[in-house]
DOMARFI-8158 format. One record per residue (C-alpha): residue in one letter; x, y, z. Coordinates in steps of 0.25 Angstrom, whole numbers, plus 5000, padded with zeros to 4 digits. Layout:
N
AXYZ;...
// end
This chain:
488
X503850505217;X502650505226;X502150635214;X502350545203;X501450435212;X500450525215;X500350585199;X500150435196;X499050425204;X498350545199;X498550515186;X497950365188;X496750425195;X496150495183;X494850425179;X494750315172;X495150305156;X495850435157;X496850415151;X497750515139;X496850615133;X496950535118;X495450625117;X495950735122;X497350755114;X496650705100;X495750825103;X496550915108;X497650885097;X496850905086;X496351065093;X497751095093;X498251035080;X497251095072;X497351245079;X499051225080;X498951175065;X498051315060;X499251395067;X500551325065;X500751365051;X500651525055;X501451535068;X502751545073;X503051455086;X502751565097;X501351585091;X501251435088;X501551405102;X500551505107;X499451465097;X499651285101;X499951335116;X498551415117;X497851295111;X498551185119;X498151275132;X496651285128;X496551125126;X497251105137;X496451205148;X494851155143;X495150995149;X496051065159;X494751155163;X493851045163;X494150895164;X495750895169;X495351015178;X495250905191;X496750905188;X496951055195;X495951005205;X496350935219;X496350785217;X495050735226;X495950635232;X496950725237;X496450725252;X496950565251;X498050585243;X498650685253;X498350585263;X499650515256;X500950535259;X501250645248;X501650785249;X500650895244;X501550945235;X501650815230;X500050795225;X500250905220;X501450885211;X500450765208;X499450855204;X500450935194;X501050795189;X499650755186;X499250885180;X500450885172;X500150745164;X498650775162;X499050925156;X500150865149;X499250755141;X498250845139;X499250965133;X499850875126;X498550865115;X498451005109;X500151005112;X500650895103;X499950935091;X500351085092;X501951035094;X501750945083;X500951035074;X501951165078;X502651265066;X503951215062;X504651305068;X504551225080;X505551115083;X505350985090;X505951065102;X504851175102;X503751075098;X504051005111;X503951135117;X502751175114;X502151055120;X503051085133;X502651225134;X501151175130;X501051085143;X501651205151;X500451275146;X499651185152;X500351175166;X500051345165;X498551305161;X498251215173;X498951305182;X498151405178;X496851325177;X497151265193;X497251415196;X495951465192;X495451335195;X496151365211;X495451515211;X494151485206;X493651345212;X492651345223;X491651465223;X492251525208;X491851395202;X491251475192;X492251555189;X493051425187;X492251385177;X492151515170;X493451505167;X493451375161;X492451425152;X493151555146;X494451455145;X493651375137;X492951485129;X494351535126;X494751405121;X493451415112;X493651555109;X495151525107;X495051405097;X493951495089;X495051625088;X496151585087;X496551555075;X496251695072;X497051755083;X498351685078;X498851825071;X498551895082;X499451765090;X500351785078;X500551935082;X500751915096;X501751815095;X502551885086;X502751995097;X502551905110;X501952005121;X500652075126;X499651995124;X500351875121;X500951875134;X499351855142;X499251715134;X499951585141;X500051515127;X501151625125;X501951605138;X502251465134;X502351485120;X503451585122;X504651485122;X504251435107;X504551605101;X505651605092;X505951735095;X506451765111;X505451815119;X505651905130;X505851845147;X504451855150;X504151765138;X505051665142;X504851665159;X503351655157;X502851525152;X504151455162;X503551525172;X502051515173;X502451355169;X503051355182;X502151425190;X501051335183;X501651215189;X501851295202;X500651325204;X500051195201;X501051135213;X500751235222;X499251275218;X498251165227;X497351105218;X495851155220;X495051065225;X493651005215;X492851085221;X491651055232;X490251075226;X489651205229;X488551215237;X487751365231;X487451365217;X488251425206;X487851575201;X487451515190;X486451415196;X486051545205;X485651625193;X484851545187;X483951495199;X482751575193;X482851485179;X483051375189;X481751395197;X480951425184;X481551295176;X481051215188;X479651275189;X479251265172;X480151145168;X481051055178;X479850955182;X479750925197;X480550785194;X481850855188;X482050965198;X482950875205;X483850855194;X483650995188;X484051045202;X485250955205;X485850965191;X485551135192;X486251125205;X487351025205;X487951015192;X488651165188;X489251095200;X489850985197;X491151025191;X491550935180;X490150955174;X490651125173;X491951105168;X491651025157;X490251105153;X490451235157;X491551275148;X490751225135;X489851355136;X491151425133;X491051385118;X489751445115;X490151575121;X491551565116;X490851585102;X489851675106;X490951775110;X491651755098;X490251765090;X490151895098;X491251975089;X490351955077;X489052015082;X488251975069;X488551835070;X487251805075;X487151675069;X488351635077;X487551675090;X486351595087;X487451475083;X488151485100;X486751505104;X486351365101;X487451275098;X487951295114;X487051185115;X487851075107;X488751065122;X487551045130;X487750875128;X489050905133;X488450965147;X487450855148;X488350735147;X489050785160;X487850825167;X487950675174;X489250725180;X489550755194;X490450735204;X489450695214;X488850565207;X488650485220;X487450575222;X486750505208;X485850425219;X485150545220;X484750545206;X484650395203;X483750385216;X482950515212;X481350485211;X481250535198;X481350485183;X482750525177;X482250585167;X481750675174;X483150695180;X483650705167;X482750805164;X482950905176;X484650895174;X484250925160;X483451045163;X484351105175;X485551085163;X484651185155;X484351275165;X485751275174;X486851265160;X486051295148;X485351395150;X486451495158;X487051455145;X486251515135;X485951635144;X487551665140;X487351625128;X486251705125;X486951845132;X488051825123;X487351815110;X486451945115;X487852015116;X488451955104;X487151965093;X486052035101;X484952035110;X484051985098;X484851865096;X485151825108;X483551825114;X483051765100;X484251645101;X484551595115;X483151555120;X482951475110;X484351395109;X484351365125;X483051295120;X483751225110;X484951185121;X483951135131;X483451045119;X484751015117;X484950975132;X483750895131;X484050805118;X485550795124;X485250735138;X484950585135;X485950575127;X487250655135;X486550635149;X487350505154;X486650485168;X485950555178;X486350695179;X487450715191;X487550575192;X488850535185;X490550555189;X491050655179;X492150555173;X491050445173;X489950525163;X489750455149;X489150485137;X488950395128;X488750485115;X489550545104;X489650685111;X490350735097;X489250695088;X488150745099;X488650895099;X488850885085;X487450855082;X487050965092;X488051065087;X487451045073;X485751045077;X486151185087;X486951255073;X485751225063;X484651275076;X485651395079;X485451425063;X484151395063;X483951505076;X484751605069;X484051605056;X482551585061;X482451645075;X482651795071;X481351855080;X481051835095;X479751785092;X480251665084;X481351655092;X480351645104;X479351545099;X480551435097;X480951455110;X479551425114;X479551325105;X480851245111;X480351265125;X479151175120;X480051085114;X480751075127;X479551055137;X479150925127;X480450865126;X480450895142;X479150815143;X479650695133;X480750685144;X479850675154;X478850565146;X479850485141;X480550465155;X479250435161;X479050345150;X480250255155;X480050235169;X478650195163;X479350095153;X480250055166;X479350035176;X478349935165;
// end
C-alpha cells in the first residue's frame, strides 16, 4: 500500500502539463508504422519481430537518454522522503513502479502500430505479444542505460555522454541501413545463431519463431527481463551529479583558442559572459543531453558518405548543413539548474547586448568550433586533404553566421538565467530549420561547384570574417542605440 502511495506521489510531482505523451506517440507512431509497413509484406514473425523490436528499442533509448534520464536518477527529495516512515526497499519498488508507467506510455508509441501493422501470420495472441515482449525490452533498456549511467557518472562524465552520442548515431546510421540489411536479417533469422545471438532485439523476439528454437533461445530473454528488474530493485539510483569544479578536457584543449578569441574579438564588456558561458554551461546537464547527441547526425552520415570515397559532394553537403541544429543549441542556452544566481547577470554593469554577444561568441568558440574541427578530420579521411582545407574554413564561417542571425530569434533570456522546464520559445522550430536546412544545401552546392582552389577558397573565408566583424559591430551600435532611445 504505502508503494503504491509513494508511486502516486511521484507520479503527481512531474512538472506541470505533463501529461500522456499525445506528441510523442503520434511521432513515434508514424517512425515505426512507416519502417514496420516497408518490412511486413517480406518477413516471417521472428524476423518481423526483430525488425518492429529494433525500431521500438531505438525510439524508446533517445527520450530515455535524454529527457526521461532523471527517472534512473536519485529523486532530489529522497533525504525528506526517507525521513518517512518507509522502508528502502520500498522507494525503491517506488522508483520501478514509476519507471515502469513512464517506459510503458512511452513504448507503447512505436509498439501499437507495429502489433497492428504485423504479417498475418500473427494472431491477436502474438500481436499482444509483441507488445508484451516490446515493453520487456524496454525494462532491459533502462536497466542497462542505469547501468552505464551508475559506472560512468561523476569524473567519466564524458564518457557518459559519448555514449549517448554513438547510440544516437546508431539510431541515425540504423534508420539510414536498414532497409538494406533486411536480407541479411532475413538470412539470419532463417538459421537463428552467431551473430544473431549479440543483438537484444533477437532475445526477445525469440518466442514469436515458428519453428522451435534451442534452450539458450528460450531462457535468455526470461532471464535478462528478470535480472533487468533486479537490478533496477537492487541497483541505487546515482545521484544528479554535483558540478565539477576543474574544466572538462575539452575546455582544457582549447584554452589557446580561448586566450586568442579574447585578445582579437570578445570586447572587454562581454568576457564576463563569454567566460561564464565557456565555463559553466558544458556543465549543466540538461543542456548536454539534449545537444550533444545532435552532432551525432552529421557524423553518422559522414561515416556512411566515407564507403563512397568520390562522393565529394556529399562531404561539402554534412560540412555545412550541420549548422541547421545550431537553433536548437541556442534555445537551450538560457537553461541551467542554478538560475537563482541570474542576479548576477540582471545586476551586471554592462548592456545586454553585449552579454548577448559574449554567450554567442564563447558558443562559437567552446561547441562550434570543436565541432567542425571533427568534422573537417573526417572529410580529410573520407575525400582528402584538398577538400577538407578548401571546405571547413569557410562553412564554420557560415555556422557562426548562422549562430548570429539565429540568436534573437531562439535566445529566450539571458544566457544561464532560466529553469530547464521553464525555457520557451515562441517560434515555429520546424519551419526555422526548414528554411536553414534549404539556404545551407544551395551554399553547400554553391562551395562544392565554385570553391575548387585554396585561393578562392581563402579569399571567401576572408571575406566572411569581414562579414562577421560588421555584423559584430552593428550588434554593438544597435544595442547602444537603445539605451540611448531609453534613457531620452
Amino acid at each position: 500500500m504505502r508503494v503504491l502511495r509513494l508511486i502516486r506521489v511521484r507520479l503527481a510531482a512531474q512538472r506541470e502539463g505533463q501529461g500522456l505523451p499525445i506528441a510523442a506517440w503520434m511521432m513515434q507512431g508514424l517512425i515505426a508504422g512507416v519502417l514496420c509497413g516497408l518490412v511486413r509484406d517480406a518477413t516471417p514473425p521472428f524476423a518481423y519481430g526483430i525488425a518492429a523490436l529494433s525500431i521500438a528499442g531505438a525510439l524508446v533509448a533517445v527520450p530515455l537518454l535524454g529527457e526521461l534520464s532523471g527517472l534512473l536518477l536519485r529523486d532530489e527529495a529522497e533525504s525528506w522522503v526517507a525521513a518517512l516512515p518507509v522502508r528502502p526497499v520500498e522507494l525503491r519498488l517506488a522508483r520501478l513502479g514509476h519507471l515502469l508507467v513512464e517506459l510503458g506510455l512511452l513504448s507503447l508509441g512505436p509498439l501499437v502500430p507495429a502489433a497492428l501493422l504485423a504479417p498475418a501470420a500473427f494472431g491477436p495472441a502474438a500481436r499482444l505479444g509483441l507488445i508484451g515482449l516490446g515493453l520487456g525490452q524496454s525494462l532491459f533498456l533502462a536497466a542497462a542505460l542505469l547501468l552505464v549511467q551508475s559506472v560512468l557518472r561523476g569524473r567519466a562524465q564524458p564518457l557518459l555522454v559519448l555514449v549517448q552520442t554513438l547510440v544516437f548515431a546508431g539510431v541515425v546510421i540504423g534508420a539510414a541501413t536498414g532497409l538494406r540489411s533486411l536480407p541479411r536479417l532475413l538470412e539470419l533469422s532463417a538459421e537463428p545463431g552467431g551473430l544473431l545471438r549479440l543483438l537484444p532485439p533477437a532475445w526477445f523476439a525469440a518466442p514469436l519463431a515458428l519453428v522451435p528454437l534451442d534452450a539458450l533461445w528460450t531462457w535468455t530473454g526470461p532471464c535478462v527481463l528478470v535480472a533487468s528488474a533486479a537490478l533496477l530493485v537492487v541497483l541505487p539510483a546515482p545521484p544528479a551529479g554535483a558540478v565539477r569544479a576543474d574544466a572538462p578536457l575539452l575546455g582544457r584543449l582549447l584554452a589557446p583558442v580561448r586566450a586568442l578569441a579574447v585578445r582579437a574579438w570578445v570586447r572587454a564588456d562581454e568576457r564576463a559572459s563569454f567566460h561564464l558561458v565557456f565555463d559553466a554551461l558544458p556543465k549543466e546537464r540538461e543542456f548536454v543531453l539534449r545537444t550533444y547527441p545532435l552532432i551525432a547526425v552529421p557524423l553518422a552520415f559522414l561515416l556512411l558518405g566515407a564507403r563512397d570515397q568520390g562522393d565529394s559532394g556529399l562531404v561539402a553537403l554534412l560540412l555545412f548543413t550541420p549548422a541547421t541544429y545550431l537553433p536548437i543549441l541556442l534555445m537551450h542556452l538560457p537553461a541551467t539548474e542554478s538560475a537563482d544566481a541570474r542576479w548576477l547577470l540582471d545586476t551586471a554593469p554592462v548592456e545586454t547586448r553585449a552579454l548577448d554577444n559574449g554567450a554567442l561568441k564563447a558558443v562559437a568558440v567552446r561547441f562550434v568550433l570543436p565541432l567542425y574541427l571533427v568534422l573537417g578530420a573526417l572529410a580529410w579521411g573520407v575525400a582528402g586533404a584538398d577538400l577538407a582545407l578548401r571546405l571547413t574554413p569557410p562553412a564554420f564561417l557560415v555556422a557562426v553566421a548562422v549562430l548570429r542571425s539565429s540568436y534573437p530569434t531562439c535566445v529566450d533570456g539571458l544566457p544561464l538565467s532560466t529553469p530547464p522546464d521553464e525555457l520557451r520559445v515562441e517560434l515555429n522550430m520546424l519551419s526555422v530549420l526548414g528554411a536553414y536546412a534549404l539556404v545551407l544545401t544551395v551554399l553547400a552546392l554553391l562551395a562544392f561547384l565554385f570553391l575548387k582552389s585554396t585561393e578562392v577558397a581563402a579569399a571567401v573565408s576572408v571575406f566572411l570574417v569581414f562579414v562577421e566583424v560588421v555584423r559584430d559591430r552593428a550588434w554593438r551600435r544597435a544595442g547602444a542605440a537603445s539605451v540611448a532611445h531609453g534613457a531620452g
